[in-house]
C-alpha positions in Angstrom: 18.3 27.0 5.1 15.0 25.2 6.2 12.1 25.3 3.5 8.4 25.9 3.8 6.7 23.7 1.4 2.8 24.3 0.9 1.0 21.0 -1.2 -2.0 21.8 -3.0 -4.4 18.1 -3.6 -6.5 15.6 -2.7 -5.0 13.9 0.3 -6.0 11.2 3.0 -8.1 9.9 4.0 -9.8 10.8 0.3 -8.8 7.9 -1.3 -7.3 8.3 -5.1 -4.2 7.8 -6.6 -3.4 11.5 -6.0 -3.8 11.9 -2.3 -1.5 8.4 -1.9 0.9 10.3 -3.7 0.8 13.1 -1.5 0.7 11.4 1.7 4.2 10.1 0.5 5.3 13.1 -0.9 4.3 14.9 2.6 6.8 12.3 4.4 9.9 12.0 2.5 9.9 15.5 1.0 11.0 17.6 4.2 14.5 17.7 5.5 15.3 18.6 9.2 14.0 21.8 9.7 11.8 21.8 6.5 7.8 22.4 7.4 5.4 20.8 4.8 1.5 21.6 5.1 -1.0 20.4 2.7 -4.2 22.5 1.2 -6.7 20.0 1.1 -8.7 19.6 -2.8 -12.3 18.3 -1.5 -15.9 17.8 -2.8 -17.2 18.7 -0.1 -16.8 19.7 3.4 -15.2 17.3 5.7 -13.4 17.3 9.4 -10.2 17.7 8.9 -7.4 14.8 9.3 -4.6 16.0 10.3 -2.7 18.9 11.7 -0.7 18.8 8.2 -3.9 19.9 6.7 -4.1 23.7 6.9 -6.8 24.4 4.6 -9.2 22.7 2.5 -10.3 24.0 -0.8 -13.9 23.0 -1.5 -14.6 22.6 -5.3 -17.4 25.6 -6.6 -16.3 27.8 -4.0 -14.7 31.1 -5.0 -14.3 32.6 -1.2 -13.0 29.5 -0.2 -10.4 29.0 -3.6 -8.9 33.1 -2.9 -8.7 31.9 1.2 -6.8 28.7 -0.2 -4.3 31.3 -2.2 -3.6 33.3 0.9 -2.7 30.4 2.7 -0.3 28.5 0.1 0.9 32.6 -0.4 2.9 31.8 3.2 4.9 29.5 2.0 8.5 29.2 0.2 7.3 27.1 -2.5 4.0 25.2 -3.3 3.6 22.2 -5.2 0.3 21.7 -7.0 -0.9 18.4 -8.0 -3.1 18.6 -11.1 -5.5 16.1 -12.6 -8.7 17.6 -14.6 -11.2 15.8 -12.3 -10.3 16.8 -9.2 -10.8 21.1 -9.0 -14.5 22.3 -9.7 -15.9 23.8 -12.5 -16.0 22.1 -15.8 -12.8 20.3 -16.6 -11.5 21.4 -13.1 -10.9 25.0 -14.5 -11.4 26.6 -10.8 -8.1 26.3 -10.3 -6.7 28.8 -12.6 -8.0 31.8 -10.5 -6.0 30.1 -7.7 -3.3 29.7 -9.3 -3.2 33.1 -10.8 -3.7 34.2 -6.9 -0.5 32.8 -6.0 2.8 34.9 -6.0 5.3 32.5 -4.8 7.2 30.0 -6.8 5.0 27.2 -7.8 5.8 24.1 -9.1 2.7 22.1 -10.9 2.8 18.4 -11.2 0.7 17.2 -14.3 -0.4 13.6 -13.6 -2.6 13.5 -17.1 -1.2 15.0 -20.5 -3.6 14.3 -23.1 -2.5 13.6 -27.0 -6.0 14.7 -27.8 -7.7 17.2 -25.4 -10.8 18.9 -25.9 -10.4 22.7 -27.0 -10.9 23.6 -23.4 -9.0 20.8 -21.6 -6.3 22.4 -23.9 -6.8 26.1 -22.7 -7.0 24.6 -19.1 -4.2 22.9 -19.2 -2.1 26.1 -21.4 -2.9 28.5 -18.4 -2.0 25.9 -15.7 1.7 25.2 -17.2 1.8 29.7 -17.9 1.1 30.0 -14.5 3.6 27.8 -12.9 7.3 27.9 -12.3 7.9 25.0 -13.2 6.3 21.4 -14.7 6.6 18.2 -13.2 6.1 15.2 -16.1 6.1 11.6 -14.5 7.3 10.3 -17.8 9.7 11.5 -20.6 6.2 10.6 -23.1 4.4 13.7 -21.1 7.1 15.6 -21.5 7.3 15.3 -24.8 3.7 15.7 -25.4 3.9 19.0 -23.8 6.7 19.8 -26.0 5.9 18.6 -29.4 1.7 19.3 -29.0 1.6 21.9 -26.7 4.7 24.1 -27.9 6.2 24.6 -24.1 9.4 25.5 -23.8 12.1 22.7 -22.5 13.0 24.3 -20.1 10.2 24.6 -18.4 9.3 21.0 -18.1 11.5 18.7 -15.9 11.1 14.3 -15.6 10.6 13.0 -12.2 9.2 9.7 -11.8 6.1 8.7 -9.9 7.4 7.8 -6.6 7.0 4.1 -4.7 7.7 2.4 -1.7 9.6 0.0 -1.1 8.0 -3.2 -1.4 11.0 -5.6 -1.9 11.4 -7.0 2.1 7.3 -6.9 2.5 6.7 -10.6 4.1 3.7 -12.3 1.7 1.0 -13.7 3.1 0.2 -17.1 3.9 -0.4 -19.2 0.2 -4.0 -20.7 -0.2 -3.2 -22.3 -3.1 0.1 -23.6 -5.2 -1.5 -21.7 -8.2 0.4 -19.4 -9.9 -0.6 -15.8 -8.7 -1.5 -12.8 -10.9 -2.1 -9.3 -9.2 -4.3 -6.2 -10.5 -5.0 -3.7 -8.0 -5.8 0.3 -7.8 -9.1 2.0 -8.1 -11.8 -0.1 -10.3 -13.7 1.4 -12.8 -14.4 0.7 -16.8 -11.5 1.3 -18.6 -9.6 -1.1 -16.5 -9.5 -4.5 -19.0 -10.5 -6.3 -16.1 -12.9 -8.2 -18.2 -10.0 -9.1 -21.0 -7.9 -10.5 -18.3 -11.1 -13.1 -17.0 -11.5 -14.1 -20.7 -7.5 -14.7 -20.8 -7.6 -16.6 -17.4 -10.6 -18.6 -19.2 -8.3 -19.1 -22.4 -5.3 -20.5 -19.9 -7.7 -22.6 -18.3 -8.7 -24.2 -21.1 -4.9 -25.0 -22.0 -4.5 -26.5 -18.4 -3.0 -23.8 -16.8 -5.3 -22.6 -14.1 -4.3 -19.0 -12.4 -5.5 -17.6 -9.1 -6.2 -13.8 -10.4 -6.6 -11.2 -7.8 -8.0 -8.1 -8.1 -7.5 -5.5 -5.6 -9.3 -1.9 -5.0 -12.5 -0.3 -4.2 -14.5 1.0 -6.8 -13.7 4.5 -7.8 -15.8 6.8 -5.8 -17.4 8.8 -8.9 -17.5 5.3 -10.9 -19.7 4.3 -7.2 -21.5 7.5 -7.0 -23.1 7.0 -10.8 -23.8 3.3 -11.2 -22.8 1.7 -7.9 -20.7 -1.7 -8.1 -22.4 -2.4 -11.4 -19.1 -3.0 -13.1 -17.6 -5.2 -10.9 -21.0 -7.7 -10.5 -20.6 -7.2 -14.4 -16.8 -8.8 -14.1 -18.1 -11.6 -11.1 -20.9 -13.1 -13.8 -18.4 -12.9 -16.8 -16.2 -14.7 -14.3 -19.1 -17.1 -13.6 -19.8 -17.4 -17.6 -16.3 -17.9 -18.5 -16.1 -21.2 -15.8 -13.3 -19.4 -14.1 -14.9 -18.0 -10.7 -13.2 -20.0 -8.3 -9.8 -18.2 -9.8 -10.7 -15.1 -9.8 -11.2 -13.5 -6.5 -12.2 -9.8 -5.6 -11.0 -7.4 -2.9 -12.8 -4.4 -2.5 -10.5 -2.6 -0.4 -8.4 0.6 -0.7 -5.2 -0.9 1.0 -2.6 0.7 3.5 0.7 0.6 1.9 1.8 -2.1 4.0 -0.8 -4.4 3.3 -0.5 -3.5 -0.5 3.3 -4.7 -0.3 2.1 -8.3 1.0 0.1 -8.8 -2.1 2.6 -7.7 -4.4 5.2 -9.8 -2.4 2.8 -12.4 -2.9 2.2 -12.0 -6.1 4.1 -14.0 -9.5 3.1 -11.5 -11.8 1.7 -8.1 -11.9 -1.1 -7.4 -14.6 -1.9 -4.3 -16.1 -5.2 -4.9 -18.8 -5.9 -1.3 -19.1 -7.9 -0.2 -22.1 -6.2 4.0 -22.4 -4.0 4.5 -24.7 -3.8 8.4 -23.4 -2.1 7.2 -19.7 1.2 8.4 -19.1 1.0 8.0 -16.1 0.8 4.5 -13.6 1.7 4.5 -10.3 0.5 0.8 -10.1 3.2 0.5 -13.1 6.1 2.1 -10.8 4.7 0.2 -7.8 5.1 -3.2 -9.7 8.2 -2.2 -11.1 10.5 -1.3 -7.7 9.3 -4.3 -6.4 10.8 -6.6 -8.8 7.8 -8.2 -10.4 7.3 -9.4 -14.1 4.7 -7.5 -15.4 2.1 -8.3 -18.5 1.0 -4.8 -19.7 -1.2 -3.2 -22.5 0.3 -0.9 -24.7 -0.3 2.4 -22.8 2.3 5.1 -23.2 3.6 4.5 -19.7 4.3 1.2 -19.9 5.7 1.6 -23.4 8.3 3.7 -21.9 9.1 1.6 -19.0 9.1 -1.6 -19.8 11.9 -2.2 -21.5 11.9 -6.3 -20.3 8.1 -6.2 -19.8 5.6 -8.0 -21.9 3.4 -6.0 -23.5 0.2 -6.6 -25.2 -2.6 -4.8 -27.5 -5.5 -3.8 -25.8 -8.9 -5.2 -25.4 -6.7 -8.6 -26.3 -7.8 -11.8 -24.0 -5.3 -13.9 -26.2 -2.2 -11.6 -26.3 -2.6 -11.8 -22.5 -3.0 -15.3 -21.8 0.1 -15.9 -24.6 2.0 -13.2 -22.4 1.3 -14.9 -18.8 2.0 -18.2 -20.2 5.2 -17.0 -21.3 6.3 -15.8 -18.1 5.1 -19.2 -16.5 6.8 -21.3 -19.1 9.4 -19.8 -20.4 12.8 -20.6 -18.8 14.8 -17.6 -17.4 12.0 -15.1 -18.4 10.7 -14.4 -15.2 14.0 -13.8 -13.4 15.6 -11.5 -16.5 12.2 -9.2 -16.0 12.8 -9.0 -12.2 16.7 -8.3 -12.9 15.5 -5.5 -15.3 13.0 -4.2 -12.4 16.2 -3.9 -10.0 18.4 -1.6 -12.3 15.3 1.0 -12.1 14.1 0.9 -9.0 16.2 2.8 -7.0 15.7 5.8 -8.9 12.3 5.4 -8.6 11.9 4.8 -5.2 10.5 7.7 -3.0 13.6 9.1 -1.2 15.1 9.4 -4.5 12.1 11.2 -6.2 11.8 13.4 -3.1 15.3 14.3 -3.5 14.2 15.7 -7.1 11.6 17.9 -5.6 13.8 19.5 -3.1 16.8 20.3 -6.0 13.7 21.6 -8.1 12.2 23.8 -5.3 15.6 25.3 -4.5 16.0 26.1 -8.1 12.5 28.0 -8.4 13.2 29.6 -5.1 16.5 30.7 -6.0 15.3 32.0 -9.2 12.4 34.3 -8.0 15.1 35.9 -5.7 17.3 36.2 -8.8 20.3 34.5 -7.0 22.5 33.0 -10.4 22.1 29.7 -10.4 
């Protein structure tokens, strides 16, 4: 029987981590017959995209958040992205009087769980999970988060993993150099180690081993909005300082998918400096990971749990990363046993599969508010 599906986020052509994961969702999710529609999450107003778009709920708006219920109220099922920044109000706590609005089965995707929230990211985030059918963790570490800190009940809290394309027969560009090639990409902002991965380039240099390090992304738009592109001029003069900026090279580009799968094809080995130790949560991670790449990671919970042939490293540590990348450069047979590790996971992590997972768990919650026995 054909679904109505009604997605609740940020989407294109907003550009963040969430509305790329809703673009994709929007694409592999339906199956013939199926109709998907997408409430747009916005700062402000903006002409809308696409015919998928059928609302768009502004942030401080309380007309326009009960207009946004009616509308997702049409639909079968609605999936609700959630990330504390992107809803108004302080903490993003708007959206509980939508979703307290909505009477159909809802299924809420938590993209942050935090280990340590503040009192009322913890009262947020308690009303979001009471007012959903069901919660979507990307990672078995949220999950259990939400079980152990938060006292939810397991059966209320399902695993599905990120979601990526597939990379693996994207055609690399044309190579500049016969350096190795080391790859960060995603939005920039501080908090992203980029500067701990210069000093480790500088470190490697030193030891003959120069590196052609790209980094790939725009600067977040709120990082942009506040201090302009101070952080990255801050990472080109440490480059310059450190004797290392003709390897290190800057894109400031939010790239289309296919143009993202060139670079990683291109790429040797995927880098992941970040300084959180609260993420669990990467799409960068999953999108390194399907595409068979060795990837040098800090310690965040995410890459804890995935990595099980990855090389991780402590945080805020130039050395541990230029020991890790030297590894996979040196080392015989390294590089290919991460790769072969890569390929066992990938194809459940791949976006057909994962959109597979969201159909089963819509007909679930569906078949549950009817009260067919499941």
């Amino acid at each position: 029987m054909p679904t109505s599906y009604g997605l609740l986020s940020t989407y294109p052509p907003t550009q963040c981590g969430l509305a790329t994961f809703t673009a994709a969702l929007l694409t592999h999710l339906p199956e013939p017959g199926d109709q998907v529609s997408v409430v747009r999450v916005l700062d402000e107003p903006a002409p809308r995209p696409a015919d998928e778009v059928v609302h768009d709920l502004v942030a401080d708006s309380v007309a326009n958040a009960s207009a946004a219920a009616e509308v997702l109220n049409s639909f079968d099922v609605v999936i609700v992205q959630h990330e504390y920044g992107i809803y108004g109000g302080p903490d993003g706590q708007d959206v509980l009087s939508l979703l307290d609005a909505l009477y159909v089965p809802t299924i809420v995707v938590l993209h942050t769980v935090l280990a340590r929230p503040t009192s009322r990211q913890r009262a947020i985030l308690d009303e979001v999970i009471a007012a959903a059918s069901m919660v979507v963790t990307m990672t078995q570490t949220a999950r259990s988060r939400l079980l152990d800190l938060y006292g939810i009940a397991p059966d209320k809290v399902v695993v599905i993993p990120h979601g990526a394309a597939d990379h693996r027969g994207a055609v690399a560009p044309t190579v500049i150099t016969g350096r190795p090639k080391v790859l960060t990409w995603g939005l920039l902002g501080p908090g992203k180690g980029i500067e701990h991965a210069i000093d480790s380039l500088a470190l490697l240099s030193g030891d003959g081993l120069d590196i052609d390090y790209l980094v790939v992304g725009q600067t977040h738009p709120r990082v942009l909005a506040r201090d302009g592109e101070a952080y990255r001029r801050s990472l080109q003069a440490r480059a310059g300082t450190a004797g290392v900026d003709d390897l290190v090279h800057f894109d400031g580009r939010f790239l289309p998918v296919a143009a993202l799968g060139q670079l990683i094809s291109a790429a040797d080995v995927v880098l992941l400096p970040y300084d959180s130790l609260e993420q669990v949560t990467s799409g960068v991670l999953i999108e390194a990971v399907t595409a068979g790449k060795p990837v040098v990671s800090t310690c965040f919970p995410h890459a804890v749990e995935l990595l099980g042939a990855g090389l991780l490293v402590e945080r805020q540590d130039a050395a541990g990363i230029a020991d890790a990348l030297q590894r996979v450069f040196t080392e015989p047979g390294l590089s290919a046993r991460m790769s072969r590790y890569s390929a066992v996971l990938a194809p459940h992590m791949l976006w057909p599969a994962v959109a597979h997972s969201y159909r089963e768990l819509a007909s679930v919650v569906t078949m549950t508010r009817a009260g067919t026995p499941l």
